[in-house]
C-alpha positions as CSV (number, residue, x, y, z in Angstrom):
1,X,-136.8,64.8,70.5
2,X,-136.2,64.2,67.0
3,X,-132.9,62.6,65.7
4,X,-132.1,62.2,62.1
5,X,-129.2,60.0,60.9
6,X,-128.4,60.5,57.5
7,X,-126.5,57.8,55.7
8,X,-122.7,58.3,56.2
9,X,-123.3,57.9,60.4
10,X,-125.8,55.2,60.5
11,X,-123.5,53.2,58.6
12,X,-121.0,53.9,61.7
13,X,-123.4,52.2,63.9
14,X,-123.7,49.0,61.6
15,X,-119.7,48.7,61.2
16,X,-115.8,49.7,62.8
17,X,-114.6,52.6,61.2
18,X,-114.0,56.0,62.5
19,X,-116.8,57.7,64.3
20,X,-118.5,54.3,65.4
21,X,-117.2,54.8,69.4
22,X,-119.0,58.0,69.1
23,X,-121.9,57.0,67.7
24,X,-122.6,54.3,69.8
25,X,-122.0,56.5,72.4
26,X,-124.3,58.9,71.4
27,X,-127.1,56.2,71.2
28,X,-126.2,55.0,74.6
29,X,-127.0,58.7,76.3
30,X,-129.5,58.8,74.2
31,X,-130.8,55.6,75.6
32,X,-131.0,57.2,79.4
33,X,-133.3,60.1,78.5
34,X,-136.3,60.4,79.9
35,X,-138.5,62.4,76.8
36,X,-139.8,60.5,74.1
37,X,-136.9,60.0,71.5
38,X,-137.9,59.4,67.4
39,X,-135.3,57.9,65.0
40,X,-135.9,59.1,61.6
41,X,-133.9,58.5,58.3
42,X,-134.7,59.4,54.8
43,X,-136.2,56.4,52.5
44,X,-133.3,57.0,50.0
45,X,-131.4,55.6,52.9
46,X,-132.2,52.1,52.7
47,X,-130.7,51.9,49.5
48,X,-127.4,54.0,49.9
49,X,-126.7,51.8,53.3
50,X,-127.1,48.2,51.3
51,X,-125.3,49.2,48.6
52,X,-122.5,50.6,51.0
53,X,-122.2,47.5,52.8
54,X,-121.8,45.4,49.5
55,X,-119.4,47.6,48.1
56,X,-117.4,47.4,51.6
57,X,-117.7,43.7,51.1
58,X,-116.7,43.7,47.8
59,X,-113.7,45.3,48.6
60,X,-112.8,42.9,50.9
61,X,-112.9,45.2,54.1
62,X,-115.3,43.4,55.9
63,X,-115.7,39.7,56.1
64,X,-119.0,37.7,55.0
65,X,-119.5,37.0,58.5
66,X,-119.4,40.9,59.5
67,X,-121.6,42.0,56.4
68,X,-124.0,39.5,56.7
69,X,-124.6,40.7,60.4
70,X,-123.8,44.3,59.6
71,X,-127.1,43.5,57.3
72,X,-129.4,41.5,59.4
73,X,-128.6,44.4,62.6
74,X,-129.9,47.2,59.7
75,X,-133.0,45.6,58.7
76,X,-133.9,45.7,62.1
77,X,-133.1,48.8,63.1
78,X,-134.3,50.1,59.7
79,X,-137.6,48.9,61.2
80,X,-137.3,51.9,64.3
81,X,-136.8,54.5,62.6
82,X,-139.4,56.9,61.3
83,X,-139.2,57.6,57.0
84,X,-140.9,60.5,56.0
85,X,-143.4,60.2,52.8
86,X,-142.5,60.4,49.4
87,X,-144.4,63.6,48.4
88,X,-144.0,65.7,45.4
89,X,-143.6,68.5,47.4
90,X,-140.7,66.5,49.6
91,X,-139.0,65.9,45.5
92,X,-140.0,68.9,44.8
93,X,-138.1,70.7,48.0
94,X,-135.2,68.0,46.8
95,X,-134.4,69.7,43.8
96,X,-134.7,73.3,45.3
97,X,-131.9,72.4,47.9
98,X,-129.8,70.6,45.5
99,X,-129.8,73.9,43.1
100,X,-128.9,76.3,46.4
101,X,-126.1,73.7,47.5
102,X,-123.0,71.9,46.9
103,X,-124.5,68.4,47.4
104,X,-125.5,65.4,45.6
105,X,-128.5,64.6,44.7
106,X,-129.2,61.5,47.6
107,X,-127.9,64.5,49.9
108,X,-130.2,67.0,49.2
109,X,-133.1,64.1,49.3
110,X,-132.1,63.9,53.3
111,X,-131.9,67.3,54.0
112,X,-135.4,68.1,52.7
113,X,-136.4,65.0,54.7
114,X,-134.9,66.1,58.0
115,X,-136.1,69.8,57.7
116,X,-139.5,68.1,56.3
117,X,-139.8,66.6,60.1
118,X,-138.2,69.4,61.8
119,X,-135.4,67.5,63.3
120,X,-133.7,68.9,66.6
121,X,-130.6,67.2,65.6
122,X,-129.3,66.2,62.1
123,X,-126.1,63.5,62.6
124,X,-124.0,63.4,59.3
125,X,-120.0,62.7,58.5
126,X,-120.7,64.2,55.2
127,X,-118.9,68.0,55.4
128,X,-121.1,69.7,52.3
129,X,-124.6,68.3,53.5
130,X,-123.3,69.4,56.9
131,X,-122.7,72.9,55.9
132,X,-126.3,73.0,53.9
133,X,-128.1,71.7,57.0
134,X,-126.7,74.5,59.2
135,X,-127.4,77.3,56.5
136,X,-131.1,75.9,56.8
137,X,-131.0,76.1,60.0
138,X,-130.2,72.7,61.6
139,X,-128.3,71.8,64.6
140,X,-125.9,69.4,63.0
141,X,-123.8,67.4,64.9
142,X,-120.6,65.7,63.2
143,X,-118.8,62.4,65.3
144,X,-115.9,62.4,62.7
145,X,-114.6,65.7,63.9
146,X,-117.2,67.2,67.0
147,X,-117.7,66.4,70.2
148,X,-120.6,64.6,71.5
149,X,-123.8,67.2,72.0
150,X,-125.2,67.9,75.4
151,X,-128.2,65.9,74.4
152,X,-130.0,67.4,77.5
153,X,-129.1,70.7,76.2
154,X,-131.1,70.1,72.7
């Protein structure tokens, strides 16, 4: 089984806000199965959760204490997780999805790297991308507002 996190709910597994119960949820079940599980993320990712976490910090809603951790527990995870290449034609299929939808740029980046690895489940909080991903044919899976997927069922 492939899962890809894209940037707005792996951030929810790093700190409190809402959507973390359920994503920690989510990894728990997921942590039961019995099939061979792949974490992947984009490599645009790396950068958007940092610089999330700093300007969290920054804005004083998370102590240094909490960041600091929030960043050591991502590097390490970071470390699971599977990034697709940086190919032309993964740039190239960037650009394509950010012309055909109402995303940023960093958005359309994941989604070609998600559909690049044929992910059976694509985890965002981010309601455009979300809506892009299922036009192209992903199952998408929102904890903000959804209910947690039958994993088994995927």
């Amino acid at each position: 089984m492939i899962i890809y996190f894209d940037s707005s709910a792996l951030i929810k597994s790093l700190i409190e806000e809402p959507g973390s119960v359920s994503i920690r949820n989510f990894l728990l079940e997921v942590a039961q199965l019995e099939k061979t599980v792949i974490f992947v993320t984009s490599a645009v990712t790396k950068a958007e959760i940092l610089a999330a976490l700093s300007a969290i910090r920054r804005g004083r809603h998370l102590s240094q204490k909490k960041f600091e951790k929030a960043v050591a527990d991502f590097k390490i995870r970071w470390k699971a997780f599977f990034i697709p290449e940086v190919t032309s034609f993964l740039i190239d299929n960037s650009g394509e999805i950010g012309l055909n939808h109402k995303i940023k740029g960093c958005d359309a980046f994941q989604l070609a790297s998600a559909l690049e690895v044929e992910t059976d489940i694509f985890i965002s909080t981010d309601n455009d991308l979300n809506v892009a991903a299922s036009e192209n044919g992903l199952f998408v899976w929102n904890p903000m507002t959804e209910p947690m997927p039958k994993i088994q069922d995927i």
